[in-house]
Legacy VTK file of the C-alpha trace (Angstrom):
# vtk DataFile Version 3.0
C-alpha trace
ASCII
DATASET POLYDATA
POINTS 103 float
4.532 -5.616 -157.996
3.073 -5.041 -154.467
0.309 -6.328 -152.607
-3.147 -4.733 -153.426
-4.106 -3.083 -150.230
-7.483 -4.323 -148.721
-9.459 -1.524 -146.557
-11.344 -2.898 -143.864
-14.913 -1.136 -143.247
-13.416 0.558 -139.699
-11.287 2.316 -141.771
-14.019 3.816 -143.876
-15.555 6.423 -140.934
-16.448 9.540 -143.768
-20.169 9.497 -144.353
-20.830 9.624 -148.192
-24.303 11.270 -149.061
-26.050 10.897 -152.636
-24.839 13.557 -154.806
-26.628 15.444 -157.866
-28.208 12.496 -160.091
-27.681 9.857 -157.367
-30.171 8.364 -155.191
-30.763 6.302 -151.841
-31.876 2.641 -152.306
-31.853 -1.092 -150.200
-30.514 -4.192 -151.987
-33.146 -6.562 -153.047
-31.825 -9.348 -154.047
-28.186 -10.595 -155.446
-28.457 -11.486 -158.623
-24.816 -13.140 -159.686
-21.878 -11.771 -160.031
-21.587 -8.306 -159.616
-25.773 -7.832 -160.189
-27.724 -6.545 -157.585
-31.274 -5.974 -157.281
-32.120 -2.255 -155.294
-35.405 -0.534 -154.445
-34.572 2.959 -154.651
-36.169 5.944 -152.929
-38.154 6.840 -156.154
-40.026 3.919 -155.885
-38.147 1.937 -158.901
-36.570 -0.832 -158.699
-33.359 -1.188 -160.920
-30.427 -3.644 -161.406
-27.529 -2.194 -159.623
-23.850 -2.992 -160.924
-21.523 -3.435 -158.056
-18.018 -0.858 -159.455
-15.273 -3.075 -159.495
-13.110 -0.499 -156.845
-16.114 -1.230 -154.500
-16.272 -5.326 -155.386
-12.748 -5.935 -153.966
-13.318 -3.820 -151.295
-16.954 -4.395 -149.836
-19.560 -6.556 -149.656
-22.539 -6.020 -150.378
-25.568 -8.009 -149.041
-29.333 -8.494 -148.639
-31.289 -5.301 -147.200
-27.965 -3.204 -147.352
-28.500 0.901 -147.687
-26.663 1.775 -150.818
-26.060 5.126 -153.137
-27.130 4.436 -156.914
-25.875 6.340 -159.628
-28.534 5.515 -162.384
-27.276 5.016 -166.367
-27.806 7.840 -168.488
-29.471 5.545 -171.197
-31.536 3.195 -169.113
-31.974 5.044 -165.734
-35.494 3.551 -165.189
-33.666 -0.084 -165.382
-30.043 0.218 -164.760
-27.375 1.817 -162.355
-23.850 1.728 -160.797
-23.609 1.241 -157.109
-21.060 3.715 -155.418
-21.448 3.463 -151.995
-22.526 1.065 -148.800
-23.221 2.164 -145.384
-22.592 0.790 -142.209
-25.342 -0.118 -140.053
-24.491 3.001 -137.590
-24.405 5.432 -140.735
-28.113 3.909 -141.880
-29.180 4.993 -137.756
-27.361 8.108 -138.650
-28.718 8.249 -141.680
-32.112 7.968 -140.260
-31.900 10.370 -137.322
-31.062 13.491 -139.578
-33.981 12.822 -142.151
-32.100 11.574 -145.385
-33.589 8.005 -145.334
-37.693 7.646 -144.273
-37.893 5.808 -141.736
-40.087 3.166 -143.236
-37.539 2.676 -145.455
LINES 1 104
103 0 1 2 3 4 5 6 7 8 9 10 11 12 13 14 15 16 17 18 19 20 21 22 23 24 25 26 27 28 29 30 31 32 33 34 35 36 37 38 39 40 41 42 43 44 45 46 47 48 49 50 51 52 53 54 55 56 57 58 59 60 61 62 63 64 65 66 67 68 69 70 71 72 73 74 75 76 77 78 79 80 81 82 83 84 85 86 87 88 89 90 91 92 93 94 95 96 97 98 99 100 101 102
């Protein structure tokens, strides 16, 4: 068995946007283990599970711009995190209108 290869955030350039059913949202609060707290864009604010490929990979922490993916049976309350961006993908982000700037 090999090493598990680690990725390094300079080696993550793409730009991910929120697909169909996915939204926008800044971390809260961390909660514990793999619970964080995110205010989305629709204005709700829902418990975000961190994936596990993205846990070993990432981290993930206060006032961070994430992608939620929310639950199918509890999408007021729950979701899956499945993405982070960089601080100069939230400025690009924020230059071509997909986050308010208030945000």
């Amino acid at each position: 068995m090999g090493k598990r290869k680690v990725l390094n955030e300079s080696a993550l350039k793409e730009i991910r946007l929120p697909e169909e059913e996915e939204m926008l949202g800044r971390v809260i609060k961390l909660l514990g283990s793999d619970q964080v707290l995110v205010k989305c864009t629709d204005g709700i604010t829902r418990r975000g599970r961190i994936r596990g490929k993205l846990k070993r990979r990432i981290w993930i922490r206060d006032n961070d711009i994430v992608v939620i993916a929310p639950w199918d049976f509890k999408e007021t309350e729950r979701g899956d995190i499945v993405w982070r961006f960089t601080l100069p993908q939230v400025d690009w982000l924020k230059n071509n209108n997909h986050l308010p700037r208030d945000f």
